[in-house]
C-alpha positions as CSV (number, residue, x, y, z in Angstrom):
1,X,0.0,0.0,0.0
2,X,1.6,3.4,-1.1
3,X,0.3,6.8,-0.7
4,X,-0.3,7.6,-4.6
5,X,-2.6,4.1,-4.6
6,X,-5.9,5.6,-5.6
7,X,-7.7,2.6,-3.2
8,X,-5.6,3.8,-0.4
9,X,-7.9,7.0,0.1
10,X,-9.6,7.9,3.0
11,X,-12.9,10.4,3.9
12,X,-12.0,12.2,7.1
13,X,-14.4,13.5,9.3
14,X,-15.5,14.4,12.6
15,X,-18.3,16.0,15.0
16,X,-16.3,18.6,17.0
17,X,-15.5,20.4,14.0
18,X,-12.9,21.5,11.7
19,X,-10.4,22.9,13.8
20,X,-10.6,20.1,16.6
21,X,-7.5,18.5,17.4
22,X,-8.9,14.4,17.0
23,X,-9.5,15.2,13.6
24,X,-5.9,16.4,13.3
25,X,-4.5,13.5,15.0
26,X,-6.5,11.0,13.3
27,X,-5.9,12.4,9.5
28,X,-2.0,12.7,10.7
29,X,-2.1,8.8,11.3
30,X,-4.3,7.5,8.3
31,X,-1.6,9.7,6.1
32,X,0.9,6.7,7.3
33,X,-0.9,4.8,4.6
34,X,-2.6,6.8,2.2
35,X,-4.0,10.1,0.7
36,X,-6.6,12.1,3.5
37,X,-9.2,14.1,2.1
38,X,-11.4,15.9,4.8
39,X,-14.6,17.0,4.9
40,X,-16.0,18.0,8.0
41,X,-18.4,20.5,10.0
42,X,-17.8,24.1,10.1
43,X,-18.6,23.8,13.9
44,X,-19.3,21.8,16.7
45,X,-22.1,19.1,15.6
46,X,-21.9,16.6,19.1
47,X,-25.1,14.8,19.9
48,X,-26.3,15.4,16.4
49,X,-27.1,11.9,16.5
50,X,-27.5,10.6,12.4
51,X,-29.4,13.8,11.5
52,X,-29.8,15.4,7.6
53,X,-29.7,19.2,6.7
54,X,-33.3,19.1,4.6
55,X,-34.5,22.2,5.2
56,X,-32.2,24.3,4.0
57,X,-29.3,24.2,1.4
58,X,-25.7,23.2,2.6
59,X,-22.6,25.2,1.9
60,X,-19.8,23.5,0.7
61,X,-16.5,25.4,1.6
62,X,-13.1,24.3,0.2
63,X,-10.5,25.3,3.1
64,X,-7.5,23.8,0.7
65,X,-7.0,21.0,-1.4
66,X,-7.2,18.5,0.9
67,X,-9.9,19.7,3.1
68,X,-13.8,21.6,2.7
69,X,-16.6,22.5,5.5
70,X,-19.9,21.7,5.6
71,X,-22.3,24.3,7.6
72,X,-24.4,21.1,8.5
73,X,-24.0,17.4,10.6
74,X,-21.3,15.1,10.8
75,X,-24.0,12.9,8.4
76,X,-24.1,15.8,5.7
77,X,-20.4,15.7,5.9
78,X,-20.1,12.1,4.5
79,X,-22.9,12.5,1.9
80,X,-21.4,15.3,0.7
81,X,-18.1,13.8,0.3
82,X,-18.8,10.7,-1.2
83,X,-21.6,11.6,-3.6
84,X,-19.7,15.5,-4.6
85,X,-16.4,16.4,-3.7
86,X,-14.4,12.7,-4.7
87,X,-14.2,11.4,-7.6
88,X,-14.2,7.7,-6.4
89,X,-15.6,6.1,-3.4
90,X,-13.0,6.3,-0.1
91,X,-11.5,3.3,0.7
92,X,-12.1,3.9,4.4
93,X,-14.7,6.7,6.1
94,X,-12.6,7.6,9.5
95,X,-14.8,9.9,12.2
96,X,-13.2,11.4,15.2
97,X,-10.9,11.4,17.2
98,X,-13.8,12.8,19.4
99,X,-13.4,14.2,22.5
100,X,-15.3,12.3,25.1
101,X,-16.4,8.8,25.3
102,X,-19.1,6.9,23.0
103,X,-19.9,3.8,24.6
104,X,-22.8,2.4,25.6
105,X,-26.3,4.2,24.7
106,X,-24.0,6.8,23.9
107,X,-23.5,5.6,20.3
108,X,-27.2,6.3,19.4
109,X,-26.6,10.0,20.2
110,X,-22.8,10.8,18.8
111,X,-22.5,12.7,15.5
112,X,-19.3,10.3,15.6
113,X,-20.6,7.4,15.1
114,X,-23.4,9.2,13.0
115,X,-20.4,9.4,10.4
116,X,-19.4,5.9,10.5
117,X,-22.9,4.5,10.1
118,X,-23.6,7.1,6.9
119,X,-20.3,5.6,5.4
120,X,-21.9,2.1,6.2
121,X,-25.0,2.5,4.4
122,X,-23.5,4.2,1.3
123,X,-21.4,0.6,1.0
124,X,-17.6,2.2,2.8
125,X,-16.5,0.5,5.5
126,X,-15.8,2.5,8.4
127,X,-14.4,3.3,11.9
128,X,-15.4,5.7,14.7
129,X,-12.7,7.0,17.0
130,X,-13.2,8.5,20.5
131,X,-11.4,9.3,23.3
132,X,-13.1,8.8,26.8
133,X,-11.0,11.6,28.2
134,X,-13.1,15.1,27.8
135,X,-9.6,17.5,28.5
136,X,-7.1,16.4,25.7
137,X,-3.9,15.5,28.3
138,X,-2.8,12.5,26.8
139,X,-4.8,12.9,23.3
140,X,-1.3,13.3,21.0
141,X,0.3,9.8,22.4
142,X,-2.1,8.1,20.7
143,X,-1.0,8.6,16.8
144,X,1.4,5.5,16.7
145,X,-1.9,3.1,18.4
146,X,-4.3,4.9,15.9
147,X,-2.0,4.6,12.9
148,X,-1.3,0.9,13.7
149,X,-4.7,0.4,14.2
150,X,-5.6,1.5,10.6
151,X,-2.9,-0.4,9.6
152,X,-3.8,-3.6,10.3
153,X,-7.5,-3.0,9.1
154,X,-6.4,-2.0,5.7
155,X,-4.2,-5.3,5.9
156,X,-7.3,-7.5,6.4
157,X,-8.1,-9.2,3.0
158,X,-12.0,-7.7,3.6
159,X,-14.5,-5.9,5.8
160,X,-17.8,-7.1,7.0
161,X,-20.5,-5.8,5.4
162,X,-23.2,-3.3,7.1
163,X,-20.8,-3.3,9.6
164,X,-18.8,-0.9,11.0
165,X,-16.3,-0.4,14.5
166,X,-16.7,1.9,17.5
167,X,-13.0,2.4,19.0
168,X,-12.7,4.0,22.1
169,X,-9.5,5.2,23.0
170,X,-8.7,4.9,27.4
171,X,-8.1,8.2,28.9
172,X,-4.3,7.3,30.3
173,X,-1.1,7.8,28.5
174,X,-0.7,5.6,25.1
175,X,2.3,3.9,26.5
176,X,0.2,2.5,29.8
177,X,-2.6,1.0,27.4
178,X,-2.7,-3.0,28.0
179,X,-4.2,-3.9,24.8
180,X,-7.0,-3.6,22.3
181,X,-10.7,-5.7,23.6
182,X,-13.4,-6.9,21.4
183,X,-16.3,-5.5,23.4
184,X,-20.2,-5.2,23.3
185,X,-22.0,-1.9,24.0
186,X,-22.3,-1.5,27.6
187,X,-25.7,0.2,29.2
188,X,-25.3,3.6,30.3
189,X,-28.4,5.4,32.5
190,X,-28.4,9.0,33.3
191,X,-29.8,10.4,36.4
192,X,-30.7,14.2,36.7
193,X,-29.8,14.6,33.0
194,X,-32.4,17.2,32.4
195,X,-33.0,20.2,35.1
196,X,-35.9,23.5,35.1
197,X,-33.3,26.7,35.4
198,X,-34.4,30.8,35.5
199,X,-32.3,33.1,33.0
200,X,-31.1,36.6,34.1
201,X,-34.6,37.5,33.2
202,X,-36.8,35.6,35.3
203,X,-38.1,33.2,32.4
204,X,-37.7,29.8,32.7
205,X,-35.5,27.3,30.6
206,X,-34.7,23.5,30.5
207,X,-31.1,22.6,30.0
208,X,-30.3,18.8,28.6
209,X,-27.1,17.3,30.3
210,X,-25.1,17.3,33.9
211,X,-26.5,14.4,36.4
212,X,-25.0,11.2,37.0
213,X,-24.6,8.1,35.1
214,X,-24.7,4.2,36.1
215,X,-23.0,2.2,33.9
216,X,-23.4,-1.6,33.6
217,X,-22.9,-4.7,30.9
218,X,-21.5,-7.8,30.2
219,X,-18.1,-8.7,31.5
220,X,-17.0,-8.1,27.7
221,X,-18.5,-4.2,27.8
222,X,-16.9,-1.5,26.3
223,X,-16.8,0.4,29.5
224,X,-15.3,-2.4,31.2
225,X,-12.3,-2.8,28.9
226,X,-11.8,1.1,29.2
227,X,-11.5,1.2,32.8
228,X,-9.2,-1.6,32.8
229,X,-6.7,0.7,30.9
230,X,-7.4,-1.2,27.4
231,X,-8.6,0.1,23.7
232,X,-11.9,-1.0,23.2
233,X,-12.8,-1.8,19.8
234,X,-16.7,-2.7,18.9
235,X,-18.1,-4.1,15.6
236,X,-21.5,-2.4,15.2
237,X,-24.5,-3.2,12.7
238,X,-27.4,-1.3,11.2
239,X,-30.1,-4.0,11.4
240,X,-31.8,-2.9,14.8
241,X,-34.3,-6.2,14.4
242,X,-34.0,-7.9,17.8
243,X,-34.3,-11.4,16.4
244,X,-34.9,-13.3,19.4
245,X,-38.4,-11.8,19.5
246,X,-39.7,-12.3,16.3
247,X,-41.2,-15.4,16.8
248,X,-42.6,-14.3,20.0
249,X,-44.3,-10.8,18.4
250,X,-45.4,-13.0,15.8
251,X,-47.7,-14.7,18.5
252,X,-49.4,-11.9,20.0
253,X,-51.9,-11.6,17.3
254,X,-51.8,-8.0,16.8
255,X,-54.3,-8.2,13.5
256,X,-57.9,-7.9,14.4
């Protein structure tokens, strides 16, 4: 793999925005084994969840050759890219780094992973990077991991199909990581989450985050392997059909 191979592209995006320094990290390591283009939001997009700009028209913005801005989601961001500003199909659709963790019920919120599933249903495999740590202390040790990481995914002879992975990156130094787990989502439950305040004027608001937060899982979760000090790395699917149950739903007679 060289970086003039045209397969050896990859889409670069994120949900912090342009300037956020994940998305510089992670476009410094896929450059170890290919050409980067980048096309990312013009501002912070988290907890945009898989949303699409409908309403209103998006504006494309080249910032050089290598990079644009899209004044909409992390989801515009990949659409955009793959069906107008290359010429080809990415090999790979990388999102992130992102700052903050995205395990657990997390996943169904994160403009992050918003990317990687876009890429998925457009037929690109893809990989969503996050790191659980929310300042950026240790954030720059993790190039070599990240680029190794890609590394060894572009050496696979294929990729699953409608599939895509959820890496979340410990928030400790690179050099103490103790490995990479295969994980399952773990179950995350916020308490408090949503509280009644009064602005400077006397009038009333709601504000959406704060609280605590249980977490629990399987001994295999992805919070577990975090907290252990490891990489956890989590093939995800679109299909959402809880198989177990159809037979059961089936029974319950729902025509009249």
């Amino acid at each position: 793999m060289t970086p003039d191979d045209p397969q050896a592209v990859f889409l670069c995006t994120n949900d912090d925005g342009i300037h956020a320094p994940g998305l510089a990290l992670l476009v410094e390591a896929a450059r170890a084994h290919g050409a980067v283009q980048v096309v990312a939001p013009d501002r912070q997009q988290s907890a945009s969840s898989h949303s699409l700009t409908l309403h209103r028209p998006l504006r494309l913005t080249p910032v050089d050759k290598d990079r644009h801005t899209v004044d909409g989601t992390p989801t515009d961001c990949v659409l955009v890219a793959i069906r107008d500003v290359l010429a080809s199909p990415p090999r790979f659709v990388l999102s992130g780094i992102n700052h903050g963790p995205n395990m657990g019920e997390d996943v169904l919120y994160s403009g992050t992973v918003a990317a990687a599933m876009e890429a998925t249903i457009l037929g690109v495999p893809a990989i969503a990077f996050s790191y659980t740590g929310y300042e950026s202390t240790h954030l720059d040790s993790y190039r070599g991991l990240v680029e190794n990481l890609i590394g060894e995914l572009l050496r696979r002879p294929g990729f699953p199909r409608e599939t895509f992975l959820n890496v979340n990156l410990p928030d400790i130094p690179a050099g103490d990581v103790r490995g990479i787990e295969i994980t399952a989502l773990g179950r995350r439950i916020y308490h408090d989450s949503l509280s009644r305040r009064t602005d400077p004027r006397g009038r009333e608001y709601l504000w959406i985050g704060g609280g605590t937060s249980d977490w629990s899982g399987r001994d295999d979760s992805d919070f577990r392997a975090v907290r252990a000090g490891y990489v956890s790395v989590t093939p995800m699917h679109l299909d959402l059909t809880n198989f177990r149950l159809l037979e059961e739903v089936k029974s319950w007679k729902l025509s009249p």
